[in-house]
Backbone as CSV, one residue per row, in Angstrom:
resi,resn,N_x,N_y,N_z,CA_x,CA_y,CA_z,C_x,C_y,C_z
1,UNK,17.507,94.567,159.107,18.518,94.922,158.127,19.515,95.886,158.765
2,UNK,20.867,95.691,158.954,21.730,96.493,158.990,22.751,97.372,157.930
3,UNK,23.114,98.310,158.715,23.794,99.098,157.476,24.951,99.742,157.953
4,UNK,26.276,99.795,157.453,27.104,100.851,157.776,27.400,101.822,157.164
5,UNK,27.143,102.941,157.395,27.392,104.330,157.063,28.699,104.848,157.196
6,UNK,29.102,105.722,155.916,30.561,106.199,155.641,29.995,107.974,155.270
7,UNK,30.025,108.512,155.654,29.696,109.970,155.228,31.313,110.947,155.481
8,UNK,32.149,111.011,154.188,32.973,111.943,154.601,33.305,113.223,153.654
9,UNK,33.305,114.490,154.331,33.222,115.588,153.895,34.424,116.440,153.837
10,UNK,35.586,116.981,152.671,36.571,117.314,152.683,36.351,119.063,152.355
11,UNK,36.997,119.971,153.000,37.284,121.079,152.401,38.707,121.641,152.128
12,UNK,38.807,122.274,150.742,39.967,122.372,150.854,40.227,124.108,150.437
13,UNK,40.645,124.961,151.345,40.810,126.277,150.958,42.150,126.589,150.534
14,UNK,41.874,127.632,149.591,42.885,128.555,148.865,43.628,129.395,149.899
15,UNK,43.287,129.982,151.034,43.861,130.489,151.813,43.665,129.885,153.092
16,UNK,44.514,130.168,154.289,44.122,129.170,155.335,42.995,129.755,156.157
17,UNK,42.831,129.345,156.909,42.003,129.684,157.936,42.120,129.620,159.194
18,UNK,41.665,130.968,159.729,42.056,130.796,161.141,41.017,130.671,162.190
19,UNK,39.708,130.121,161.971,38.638,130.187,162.943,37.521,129.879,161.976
20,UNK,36.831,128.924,162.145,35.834,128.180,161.887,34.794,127.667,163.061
21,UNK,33.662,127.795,162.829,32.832,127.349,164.012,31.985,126.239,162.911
22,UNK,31.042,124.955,163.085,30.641,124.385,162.468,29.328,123.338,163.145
23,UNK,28.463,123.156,162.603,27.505,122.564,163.277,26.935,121.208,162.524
24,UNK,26.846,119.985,163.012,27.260,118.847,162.273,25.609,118.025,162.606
25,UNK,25.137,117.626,161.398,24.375,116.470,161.848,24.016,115.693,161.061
26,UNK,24.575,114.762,161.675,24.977,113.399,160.733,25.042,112.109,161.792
27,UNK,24.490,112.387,162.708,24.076,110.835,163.852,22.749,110.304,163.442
28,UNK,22.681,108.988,162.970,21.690,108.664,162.938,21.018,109.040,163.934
29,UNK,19.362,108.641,163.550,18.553,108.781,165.255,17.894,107.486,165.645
30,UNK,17.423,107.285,166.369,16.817,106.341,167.056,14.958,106.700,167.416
31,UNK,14.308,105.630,166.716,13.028,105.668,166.428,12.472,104.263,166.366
32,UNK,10.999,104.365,166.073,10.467,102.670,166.477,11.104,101.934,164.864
33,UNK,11.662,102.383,164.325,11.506,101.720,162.977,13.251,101.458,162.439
34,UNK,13.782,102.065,163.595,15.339,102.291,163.487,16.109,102.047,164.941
35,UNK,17.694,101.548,165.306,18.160,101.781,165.850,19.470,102.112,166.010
36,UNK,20.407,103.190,166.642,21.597,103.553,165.894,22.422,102.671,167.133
37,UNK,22.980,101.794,166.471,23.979,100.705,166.852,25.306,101.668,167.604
38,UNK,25.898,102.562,167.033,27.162,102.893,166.953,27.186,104.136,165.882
39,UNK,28.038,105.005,166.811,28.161,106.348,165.854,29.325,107.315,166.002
40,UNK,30.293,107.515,165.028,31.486,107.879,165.333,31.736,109.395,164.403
41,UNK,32.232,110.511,165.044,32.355,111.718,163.943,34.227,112.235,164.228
42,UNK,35.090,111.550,163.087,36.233,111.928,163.301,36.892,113.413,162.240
43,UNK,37.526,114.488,163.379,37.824,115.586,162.313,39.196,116.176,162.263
44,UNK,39.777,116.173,161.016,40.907,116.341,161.248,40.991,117.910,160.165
45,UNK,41.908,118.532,160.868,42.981,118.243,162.025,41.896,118.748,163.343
46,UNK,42.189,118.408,164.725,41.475,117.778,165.490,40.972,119.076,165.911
47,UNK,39.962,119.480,166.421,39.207,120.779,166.229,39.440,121.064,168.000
48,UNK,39.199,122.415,168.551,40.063,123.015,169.487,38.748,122.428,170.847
49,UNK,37.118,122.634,170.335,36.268,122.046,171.370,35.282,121.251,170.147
50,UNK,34.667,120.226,171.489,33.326,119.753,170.514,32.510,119.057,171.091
51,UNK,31.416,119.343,170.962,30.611,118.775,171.962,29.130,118.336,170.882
52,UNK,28.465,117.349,171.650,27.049,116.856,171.293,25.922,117.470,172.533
53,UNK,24.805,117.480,171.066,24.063,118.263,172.002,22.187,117.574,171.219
54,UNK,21.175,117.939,171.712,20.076,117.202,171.220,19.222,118.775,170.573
55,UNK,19.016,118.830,169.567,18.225,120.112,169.117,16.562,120.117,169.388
56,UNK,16.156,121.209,168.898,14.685,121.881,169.216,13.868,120.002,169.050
57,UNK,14.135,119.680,167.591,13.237,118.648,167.274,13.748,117.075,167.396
58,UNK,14.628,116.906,168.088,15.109,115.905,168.827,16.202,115.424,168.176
59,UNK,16.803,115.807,167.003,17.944,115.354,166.531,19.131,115.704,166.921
60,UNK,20.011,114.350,167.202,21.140,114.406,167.443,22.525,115.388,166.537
61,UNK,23.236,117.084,167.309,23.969,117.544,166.873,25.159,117.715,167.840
62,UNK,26.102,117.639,166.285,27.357,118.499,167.233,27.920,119.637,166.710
63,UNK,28.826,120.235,167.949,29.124,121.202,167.232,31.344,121.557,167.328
64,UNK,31.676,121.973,166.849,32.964,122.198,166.471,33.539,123.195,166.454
65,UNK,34.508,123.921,166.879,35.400,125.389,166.614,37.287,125.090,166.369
66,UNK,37.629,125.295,165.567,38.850,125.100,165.301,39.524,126.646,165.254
67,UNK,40.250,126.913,165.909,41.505,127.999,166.284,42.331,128.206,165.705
68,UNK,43.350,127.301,165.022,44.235,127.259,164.590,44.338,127.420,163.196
69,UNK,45.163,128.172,162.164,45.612,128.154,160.767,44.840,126.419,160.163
70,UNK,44.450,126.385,159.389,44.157,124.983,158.468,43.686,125.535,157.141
71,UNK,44.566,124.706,156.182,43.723,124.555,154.705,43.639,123.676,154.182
72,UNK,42.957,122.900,155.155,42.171,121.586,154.664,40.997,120.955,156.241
73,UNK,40.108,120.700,155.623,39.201,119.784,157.024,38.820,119.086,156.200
74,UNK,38.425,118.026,157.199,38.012,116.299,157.042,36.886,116.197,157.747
75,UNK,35.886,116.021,157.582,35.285,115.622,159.045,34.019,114.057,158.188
76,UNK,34.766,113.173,158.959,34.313,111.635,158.616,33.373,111.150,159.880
77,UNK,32.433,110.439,159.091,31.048,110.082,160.069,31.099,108.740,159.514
78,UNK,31.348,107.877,161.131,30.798,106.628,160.735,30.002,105.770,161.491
79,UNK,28.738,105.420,160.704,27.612,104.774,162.442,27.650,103.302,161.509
80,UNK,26.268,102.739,162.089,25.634,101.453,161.992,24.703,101.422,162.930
81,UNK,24.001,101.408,161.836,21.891,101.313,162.364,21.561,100.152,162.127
82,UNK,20.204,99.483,162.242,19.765,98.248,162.570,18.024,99.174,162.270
83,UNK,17.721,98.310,160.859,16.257,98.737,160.553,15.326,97.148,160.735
84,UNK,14.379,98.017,161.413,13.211,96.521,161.392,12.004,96.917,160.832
85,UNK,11.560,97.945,159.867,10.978,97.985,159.140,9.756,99.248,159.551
86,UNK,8.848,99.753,158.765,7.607,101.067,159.144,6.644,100.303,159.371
87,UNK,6.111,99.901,160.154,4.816,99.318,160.522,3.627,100.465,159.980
88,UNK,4.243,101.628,160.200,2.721,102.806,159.666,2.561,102.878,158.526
89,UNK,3.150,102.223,157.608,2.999,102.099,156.087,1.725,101.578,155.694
90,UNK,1.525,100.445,156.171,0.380,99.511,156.313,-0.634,99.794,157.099
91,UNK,-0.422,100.059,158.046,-1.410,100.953,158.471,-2.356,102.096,157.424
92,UNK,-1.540,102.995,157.304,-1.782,103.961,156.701,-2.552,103.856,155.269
93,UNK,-1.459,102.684,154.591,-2.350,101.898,153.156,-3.887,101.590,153.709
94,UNK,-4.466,100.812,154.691,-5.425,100.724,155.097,-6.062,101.703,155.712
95,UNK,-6.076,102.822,156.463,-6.983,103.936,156.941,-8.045,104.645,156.060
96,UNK,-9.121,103.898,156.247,-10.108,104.953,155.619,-10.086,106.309,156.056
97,UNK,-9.181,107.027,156.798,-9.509,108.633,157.128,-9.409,109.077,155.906
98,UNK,-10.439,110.253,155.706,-10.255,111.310,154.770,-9.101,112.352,154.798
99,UNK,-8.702,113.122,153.398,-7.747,114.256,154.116,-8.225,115.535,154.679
100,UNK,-9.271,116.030,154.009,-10.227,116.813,154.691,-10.325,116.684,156.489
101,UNK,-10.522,115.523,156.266,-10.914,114.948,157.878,-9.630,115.101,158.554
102,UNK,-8.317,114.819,158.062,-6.885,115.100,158.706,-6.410,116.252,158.776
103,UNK,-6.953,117.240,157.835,-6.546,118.662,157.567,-7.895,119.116,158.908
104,UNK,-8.916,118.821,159.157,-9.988,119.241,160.278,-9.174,119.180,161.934
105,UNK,-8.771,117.504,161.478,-7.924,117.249,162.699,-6.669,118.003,163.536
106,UNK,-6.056,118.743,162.720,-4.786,119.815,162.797,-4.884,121.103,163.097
107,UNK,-6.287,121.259,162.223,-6.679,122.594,162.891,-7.615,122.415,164.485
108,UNK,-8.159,121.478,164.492,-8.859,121.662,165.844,-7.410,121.493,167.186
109,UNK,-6.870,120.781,166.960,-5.566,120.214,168.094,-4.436,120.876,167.806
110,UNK,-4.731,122.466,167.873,-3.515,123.835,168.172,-2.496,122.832,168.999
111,UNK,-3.011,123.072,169.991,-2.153,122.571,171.189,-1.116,121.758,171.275
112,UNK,-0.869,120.906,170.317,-0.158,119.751,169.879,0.952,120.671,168.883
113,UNK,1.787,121.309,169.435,2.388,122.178,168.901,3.705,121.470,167.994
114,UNK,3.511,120.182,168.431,4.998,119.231,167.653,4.342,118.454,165.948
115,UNK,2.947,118.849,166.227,2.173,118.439,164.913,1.777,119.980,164.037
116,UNK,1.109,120.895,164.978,1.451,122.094,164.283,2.058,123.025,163.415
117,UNK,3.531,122.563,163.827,4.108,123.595,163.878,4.771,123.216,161.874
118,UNK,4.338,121.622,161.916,4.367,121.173,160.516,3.431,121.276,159.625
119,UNK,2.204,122.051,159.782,1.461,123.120,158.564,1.570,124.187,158.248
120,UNK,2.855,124.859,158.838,3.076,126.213,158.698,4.164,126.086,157.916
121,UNK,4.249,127.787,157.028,5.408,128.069,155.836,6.238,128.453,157.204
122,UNK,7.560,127.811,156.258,9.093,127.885,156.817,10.123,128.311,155.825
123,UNK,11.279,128.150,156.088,12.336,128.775,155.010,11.933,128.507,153.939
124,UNK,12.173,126.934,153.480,12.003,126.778,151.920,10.681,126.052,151.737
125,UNK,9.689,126.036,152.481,8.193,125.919,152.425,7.394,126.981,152.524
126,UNK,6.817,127.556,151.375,5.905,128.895,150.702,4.532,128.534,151.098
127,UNK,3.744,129.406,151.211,2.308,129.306,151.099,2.177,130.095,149.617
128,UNK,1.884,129.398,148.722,1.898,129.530,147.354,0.440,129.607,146.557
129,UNK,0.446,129.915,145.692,-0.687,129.980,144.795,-0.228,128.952,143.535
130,UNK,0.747,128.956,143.372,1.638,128.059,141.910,1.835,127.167,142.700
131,UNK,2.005,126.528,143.988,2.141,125.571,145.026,0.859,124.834,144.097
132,UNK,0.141,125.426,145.476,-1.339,124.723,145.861,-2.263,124.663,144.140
133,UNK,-1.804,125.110,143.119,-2.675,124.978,141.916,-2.040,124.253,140.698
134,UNK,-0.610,123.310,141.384,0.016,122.239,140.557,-0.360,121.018,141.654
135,UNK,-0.907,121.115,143.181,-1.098,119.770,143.754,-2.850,119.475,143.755
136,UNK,-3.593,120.620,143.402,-4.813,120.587,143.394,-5.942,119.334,142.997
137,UNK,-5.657,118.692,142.112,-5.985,117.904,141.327,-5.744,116.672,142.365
138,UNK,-5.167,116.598,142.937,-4.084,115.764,143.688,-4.985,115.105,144.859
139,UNK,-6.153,116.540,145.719,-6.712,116.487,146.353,-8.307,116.396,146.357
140,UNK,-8.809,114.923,145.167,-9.813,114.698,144.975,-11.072,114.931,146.763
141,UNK,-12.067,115.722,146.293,-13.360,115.250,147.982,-13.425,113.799,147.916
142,UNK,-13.509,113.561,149.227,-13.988,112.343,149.967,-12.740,111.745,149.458
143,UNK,-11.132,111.692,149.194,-10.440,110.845,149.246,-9.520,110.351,150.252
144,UNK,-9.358,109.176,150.609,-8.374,109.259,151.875,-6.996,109.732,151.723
145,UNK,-6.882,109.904,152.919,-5.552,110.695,153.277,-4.112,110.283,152.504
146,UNK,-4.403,108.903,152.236,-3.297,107.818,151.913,-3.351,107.935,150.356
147,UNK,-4.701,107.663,149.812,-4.639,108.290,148.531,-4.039,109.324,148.119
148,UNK,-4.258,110.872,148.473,-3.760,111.616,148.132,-1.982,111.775,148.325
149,UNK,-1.668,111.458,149.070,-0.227,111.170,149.815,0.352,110.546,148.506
150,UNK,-0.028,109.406,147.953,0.801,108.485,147.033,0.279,109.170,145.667
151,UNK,-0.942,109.530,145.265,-0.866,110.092,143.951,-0.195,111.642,143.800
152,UNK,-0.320,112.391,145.037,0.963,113.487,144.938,2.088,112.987,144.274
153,UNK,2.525,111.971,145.115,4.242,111.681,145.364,4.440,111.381,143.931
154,UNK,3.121,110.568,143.165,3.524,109.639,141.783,3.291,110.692,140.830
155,UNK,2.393,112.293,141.188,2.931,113.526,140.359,4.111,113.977,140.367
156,UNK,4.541,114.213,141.338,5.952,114.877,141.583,6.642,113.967,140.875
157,UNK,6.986,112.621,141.257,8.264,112.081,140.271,7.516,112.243,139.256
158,UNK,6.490,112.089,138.183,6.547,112.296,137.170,6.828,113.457,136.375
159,UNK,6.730,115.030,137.294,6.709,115.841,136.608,8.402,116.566,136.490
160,UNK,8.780,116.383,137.992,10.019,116.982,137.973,11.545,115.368,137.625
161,UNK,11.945,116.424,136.249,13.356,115.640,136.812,14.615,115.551,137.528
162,UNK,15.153,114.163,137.728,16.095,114.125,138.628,17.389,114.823,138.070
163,UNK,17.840,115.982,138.567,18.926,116.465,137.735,19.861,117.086,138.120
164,UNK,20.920,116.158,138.583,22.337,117.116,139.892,22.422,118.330,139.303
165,UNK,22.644,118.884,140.399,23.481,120.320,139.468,22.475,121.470,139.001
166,UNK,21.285,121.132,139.214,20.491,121.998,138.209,20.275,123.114,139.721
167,UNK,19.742,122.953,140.709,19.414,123.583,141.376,20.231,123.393,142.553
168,UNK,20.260,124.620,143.489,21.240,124.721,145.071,20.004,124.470,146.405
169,UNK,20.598,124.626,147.446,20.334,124.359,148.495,18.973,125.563,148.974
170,UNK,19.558,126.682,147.711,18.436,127.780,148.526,17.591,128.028,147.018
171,UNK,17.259,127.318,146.079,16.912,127.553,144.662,14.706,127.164,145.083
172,UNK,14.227,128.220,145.063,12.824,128.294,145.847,12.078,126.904,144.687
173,UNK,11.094,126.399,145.404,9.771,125.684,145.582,9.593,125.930,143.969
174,UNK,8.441,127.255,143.623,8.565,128.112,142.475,9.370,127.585,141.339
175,UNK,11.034,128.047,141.166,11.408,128.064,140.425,11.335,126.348,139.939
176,UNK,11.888,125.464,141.338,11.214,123.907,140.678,10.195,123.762,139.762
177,UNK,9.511,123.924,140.204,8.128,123.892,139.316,7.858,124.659,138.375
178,UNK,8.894,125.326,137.725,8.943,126.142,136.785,10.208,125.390,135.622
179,UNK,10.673,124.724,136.340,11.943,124.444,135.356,11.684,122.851,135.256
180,UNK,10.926,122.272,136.421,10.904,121.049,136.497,12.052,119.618,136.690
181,UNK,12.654,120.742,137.311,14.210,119.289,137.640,14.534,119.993,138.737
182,UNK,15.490,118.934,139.265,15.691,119.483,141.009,16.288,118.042,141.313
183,UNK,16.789,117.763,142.361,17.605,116.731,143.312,16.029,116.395,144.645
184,UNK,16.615,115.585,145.273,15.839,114.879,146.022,15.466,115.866,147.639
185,UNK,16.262,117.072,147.710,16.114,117.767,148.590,14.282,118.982,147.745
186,UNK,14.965,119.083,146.408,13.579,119.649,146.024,12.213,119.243,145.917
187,UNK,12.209,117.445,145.717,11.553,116.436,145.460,10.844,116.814,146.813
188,UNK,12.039,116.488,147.763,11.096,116.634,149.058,10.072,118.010,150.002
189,UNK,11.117,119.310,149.118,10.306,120.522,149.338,9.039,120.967,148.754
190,UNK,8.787,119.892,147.898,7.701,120.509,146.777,6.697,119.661,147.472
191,UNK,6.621,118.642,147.396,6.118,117.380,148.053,5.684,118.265,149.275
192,UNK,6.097,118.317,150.687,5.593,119.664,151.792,5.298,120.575,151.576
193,UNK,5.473,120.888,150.523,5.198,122.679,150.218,3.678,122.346,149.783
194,UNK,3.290,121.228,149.011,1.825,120.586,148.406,1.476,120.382,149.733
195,UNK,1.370,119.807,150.348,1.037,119.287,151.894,0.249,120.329,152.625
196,UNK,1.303,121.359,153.064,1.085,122.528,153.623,0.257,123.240,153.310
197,UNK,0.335,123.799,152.139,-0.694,124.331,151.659,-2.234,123.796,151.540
198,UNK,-2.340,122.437,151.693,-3.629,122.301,152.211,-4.155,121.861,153.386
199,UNK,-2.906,122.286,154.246,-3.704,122.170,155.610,-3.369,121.061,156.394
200,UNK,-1.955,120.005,155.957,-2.282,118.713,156.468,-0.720,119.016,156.942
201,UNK,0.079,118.380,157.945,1.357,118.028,158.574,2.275,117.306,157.693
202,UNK,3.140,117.887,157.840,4.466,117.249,156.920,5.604,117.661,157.077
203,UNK,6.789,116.775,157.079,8.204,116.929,157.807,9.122,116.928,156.491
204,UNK,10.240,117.048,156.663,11.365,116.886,155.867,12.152,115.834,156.915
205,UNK,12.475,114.825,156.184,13.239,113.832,156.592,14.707,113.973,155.920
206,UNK,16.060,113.628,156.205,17.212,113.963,155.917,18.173,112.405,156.379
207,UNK,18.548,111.919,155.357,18.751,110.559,155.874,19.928,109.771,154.642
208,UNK,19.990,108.680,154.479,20.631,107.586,153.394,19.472,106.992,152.356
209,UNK,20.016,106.507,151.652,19.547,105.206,150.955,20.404,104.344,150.177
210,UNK,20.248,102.829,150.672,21.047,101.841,149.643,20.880,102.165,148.508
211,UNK,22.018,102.523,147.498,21.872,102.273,145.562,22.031,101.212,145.692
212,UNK,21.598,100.353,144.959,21.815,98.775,143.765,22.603,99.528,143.017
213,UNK,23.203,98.598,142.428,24.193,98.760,141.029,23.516,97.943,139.912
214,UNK,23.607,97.996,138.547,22.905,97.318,137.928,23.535,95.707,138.043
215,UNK,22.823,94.766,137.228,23.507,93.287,137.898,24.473,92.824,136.979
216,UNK,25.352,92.670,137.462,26.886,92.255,137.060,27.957,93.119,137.406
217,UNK,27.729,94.277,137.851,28.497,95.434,138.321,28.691,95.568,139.696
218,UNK,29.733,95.762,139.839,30.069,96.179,141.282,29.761,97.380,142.025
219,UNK,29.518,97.694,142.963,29.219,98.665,143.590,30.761,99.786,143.765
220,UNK,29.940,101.084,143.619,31.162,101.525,143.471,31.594,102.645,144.632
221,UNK,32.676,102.365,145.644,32.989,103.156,146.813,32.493,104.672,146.276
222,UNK,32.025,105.503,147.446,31.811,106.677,147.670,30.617,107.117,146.446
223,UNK,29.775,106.966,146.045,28.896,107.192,145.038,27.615,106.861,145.666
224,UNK,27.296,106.811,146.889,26.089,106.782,147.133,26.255,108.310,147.371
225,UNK,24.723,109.123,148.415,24.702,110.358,149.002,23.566,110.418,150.212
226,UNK,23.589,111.506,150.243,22.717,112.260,151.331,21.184,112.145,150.938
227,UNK,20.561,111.817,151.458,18.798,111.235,150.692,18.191,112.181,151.358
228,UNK,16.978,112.376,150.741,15.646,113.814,151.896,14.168,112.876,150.928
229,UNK,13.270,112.519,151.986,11.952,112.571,151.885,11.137,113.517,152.681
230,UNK,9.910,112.990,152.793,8.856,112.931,153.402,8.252,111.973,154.267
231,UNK,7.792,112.966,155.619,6.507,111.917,156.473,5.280,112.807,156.944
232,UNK,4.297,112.207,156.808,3.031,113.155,156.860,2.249,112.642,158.054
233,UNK,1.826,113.430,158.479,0.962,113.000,159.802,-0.429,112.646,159.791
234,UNK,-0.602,111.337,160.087,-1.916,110.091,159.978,-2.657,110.125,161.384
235,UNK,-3.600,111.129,161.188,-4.245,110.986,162.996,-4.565,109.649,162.818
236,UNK,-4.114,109.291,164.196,-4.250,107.465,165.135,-3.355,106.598,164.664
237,UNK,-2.585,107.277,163.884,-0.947,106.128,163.461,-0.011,106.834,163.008
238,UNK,0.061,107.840,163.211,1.343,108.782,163.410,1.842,109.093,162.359
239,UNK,3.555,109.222,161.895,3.995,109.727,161.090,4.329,108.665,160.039
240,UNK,3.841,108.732,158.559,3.987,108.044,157.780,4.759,108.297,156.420
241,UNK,5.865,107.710,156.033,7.005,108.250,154.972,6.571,108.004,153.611
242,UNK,6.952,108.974,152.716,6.678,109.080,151.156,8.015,109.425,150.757
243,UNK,8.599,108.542,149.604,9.816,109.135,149.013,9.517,109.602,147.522
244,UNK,9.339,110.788,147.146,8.772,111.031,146.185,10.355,111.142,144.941
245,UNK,11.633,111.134,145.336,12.462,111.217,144.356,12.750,110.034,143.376
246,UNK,11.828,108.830,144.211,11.931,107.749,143.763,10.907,107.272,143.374
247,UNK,9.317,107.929,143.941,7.505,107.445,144.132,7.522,106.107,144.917
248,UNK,8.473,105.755,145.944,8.313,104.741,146.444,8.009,105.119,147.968
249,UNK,7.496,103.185,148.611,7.456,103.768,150.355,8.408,103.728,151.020
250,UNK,9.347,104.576,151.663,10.532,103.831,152.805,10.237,102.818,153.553
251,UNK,11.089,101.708,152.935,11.135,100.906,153.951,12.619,100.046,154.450
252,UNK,12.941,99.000,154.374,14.546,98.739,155.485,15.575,99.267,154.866
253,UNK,15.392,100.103,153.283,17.286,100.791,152.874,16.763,102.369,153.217
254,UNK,15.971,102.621,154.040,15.978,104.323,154.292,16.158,104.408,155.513
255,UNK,17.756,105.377,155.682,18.391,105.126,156.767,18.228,106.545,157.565
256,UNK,17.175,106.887,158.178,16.957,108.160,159.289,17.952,108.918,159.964
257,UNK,18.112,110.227,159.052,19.031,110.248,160.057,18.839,111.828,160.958
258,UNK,17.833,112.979,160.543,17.408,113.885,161.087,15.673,114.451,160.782
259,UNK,15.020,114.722,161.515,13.553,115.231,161.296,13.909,116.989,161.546
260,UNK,13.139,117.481,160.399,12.573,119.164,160.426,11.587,119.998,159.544
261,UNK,11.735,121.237,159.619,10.334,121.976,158.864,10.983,121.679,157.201
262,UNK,12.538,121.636,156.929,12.882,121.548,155.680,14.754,121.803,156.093
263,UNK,14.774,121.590,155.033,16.303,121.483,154.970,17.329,122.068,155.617
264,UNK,16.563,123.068,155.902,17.770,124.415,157.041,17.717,123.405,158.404
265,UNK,16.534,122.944,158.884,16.912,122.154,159.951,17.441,121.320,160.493
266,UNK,18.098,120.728,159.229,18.815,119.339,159.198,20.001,119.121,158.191
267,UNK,20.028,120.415,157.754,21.835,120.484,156.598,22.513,119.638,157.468
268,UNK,23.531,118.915,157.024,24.360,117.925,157.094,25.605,118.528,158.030
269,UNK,25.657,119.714,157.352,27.082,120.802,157.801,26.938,122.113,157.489
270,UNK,26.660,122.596,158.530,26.685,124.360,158.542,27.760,125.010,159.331
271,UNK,28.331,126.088,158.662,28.766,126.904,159.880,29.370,128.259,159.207
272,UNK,30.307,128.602,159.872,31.056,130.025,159.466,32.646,129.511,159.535
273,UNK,33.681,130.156,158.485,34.753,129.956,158.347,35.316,131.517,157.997
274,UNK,36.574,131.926,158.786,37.207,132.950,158.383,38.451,132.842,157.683
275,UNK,38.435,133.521,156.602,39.526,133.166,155.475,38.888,134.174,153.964
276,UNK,40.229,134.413,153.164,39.735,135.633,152.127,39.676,134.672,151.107
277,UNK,39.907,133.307,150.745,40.405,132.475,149.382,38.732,131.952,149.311
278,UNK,39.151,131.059,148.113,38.174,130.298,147.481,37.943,128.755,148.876
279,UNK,37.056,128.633,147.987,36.966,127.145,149.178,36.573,125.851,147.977
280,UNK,37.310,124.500,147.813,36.266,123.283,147.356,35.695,122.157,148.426
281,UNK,34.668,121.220,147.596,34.239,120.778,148.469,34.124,119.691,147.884
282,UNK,34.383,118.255,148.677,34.368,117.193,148.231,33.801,116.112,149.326
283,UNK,32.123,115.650,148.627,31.417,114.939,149.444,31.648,113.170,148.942
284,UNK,31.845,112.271,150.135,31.455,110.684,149.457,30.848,110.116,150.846
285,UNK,30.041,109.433,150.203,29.251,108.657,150.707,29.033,106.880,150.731
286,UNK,29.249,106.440,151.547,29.268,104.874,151.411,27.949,104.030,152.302
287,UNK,26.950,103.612,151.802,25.485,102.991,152.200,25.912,101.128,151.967
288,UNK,26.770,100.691,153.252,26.882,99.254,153.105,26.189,98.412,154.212
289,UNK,25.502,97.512,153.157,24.555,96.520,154.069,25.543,95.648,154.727
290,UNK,25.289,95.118,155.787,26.019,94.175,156.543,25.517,93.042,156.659
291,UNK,24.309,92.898,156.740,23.676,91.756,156.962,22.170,91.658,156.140
């Protein structure tokens, strides 16, 4: 399955600006289950340096500094990936491992510091008590790993709703689960934050997904967005994806596009801008199949 990706991000300030630095990631990546065909990041007005570079956890970034007066930036991303599907899905559906037995596995193999370093609290992943005593239940003895993985995911969508606007980028774990609505970036923090807390590996994924439109309707330019799951680590078949904003498995419309501990590692667009005014911001997104 192929896809072309449209990701473009407008700012428009009240006062101008004279120096902006910015850090971009938005290249697809390349993995057994993905391949990035083609990948283009155009910014206007045209920024003074910019360079690509590969970060701590292998995702493709760039970065940007603009010099000059501007009150307005553009910066448009356009790739095309080529999905052939998660083979560890199936896998994983089939593994009799226990989670006990996977949570044993993590702690004995320190050393493996690229599996490690995903049971530990990070920015917006808590070691919690209100965590670990809303996923509890979750983590029947003697169940496999895969079990618990999918009846989490089918708590979480049931408990929290989907609700733009309700919560920000830095709105804690906690308060989710206190208010019970959140966007798909919370879906996916709560989801790891359950994980973590008992001991087992888990990533934040940062990526696309095809919308359908309902049938007879057209699809409508710029109304897709920015997607965030989950992948949890399956000793003897690796990393395996849960999309809990949806309770489904990723498979050929989930389009990869950064791995980290949670969202700080893989924001879309970070940086610093100097200027005294207001700033808006205007995101669209276009998820078109090609073939």
């Amino acid at each position: 399955m192929k896809y072309k990706i449209k990701h473009v991000t407008e700012y428009a300030y009240q006062d101008p600006v004279g120096l902006c630095h910015n850090r971009l990631c938005l290249t697809p990546s390349n993995n057994l289950h993905q391949k990035c065909v083609s990948s283009e990041i155009k910014i206007s007005p045209a920024p003074d340096s910019f360079l690509y570079r590969q970060d701590f956890f292998g995702n493709t970034v760039a970065f940007f500094s603009s010099y000059k007066d501007h009150d307005h930036l553009e910066i448009t991303s356009i790739s095309e990936v080529d999905l052939v599907g998660r083979r560890e899905t199936d896998l994983a559906v089939a593994s009799p491992i226990l989670w006990q037995e996977a949570r044993q596995h993590v702690a004995v193999d320190k050393d493996d510091y690229d599996i490690v370093q995903y049971t530990l609290p990070s920015g917006y992943i808590p070691i919690s008590s209100e965590v670990k005593k809303f996923c509890d239940d979750c983590f029947v003895e003697d169940a496999t790993l895969w079990s618990v993985c999918n009846t989490l995911m089918q708590k979480i969508h049931k408990t929290i709703e989907f609700k733009p606007g309700f919560t920000t980028v830095n709105t804690p774990v906690e308060e989710v689960l206190t208010n019970k609505k959140g966007v798909c970036q919370d879906f996916a923090h709560l989801m790891i934050s359950c994980l973590r807390n008992m001991g087992l590996a888990a990533r934040y994924v940062s990526g696309y997904i095809e919308t359908i439109p309902p049938p007879g309707k057209e699809k409508l330019v710029g109304t897709d967005a920015s997607h965030a799951w989950v992948s949890v680590f399956f000793p003897s078949i690796g990393w395996v994806e849960f999309d809990p904003t949806n309770s489904l498995l990723p498979s050929d419309n989930h389009v990869t596009v950064a791995l980290g501990r949670d969202y700080h590692d893989v924001a879309p667009i970070k940086g610093i801008v100097f200027s005294s005014g207001k700033q808006s911001l205007t995101v669209k997104v276009d998820v078109i199949r090609v073939d």
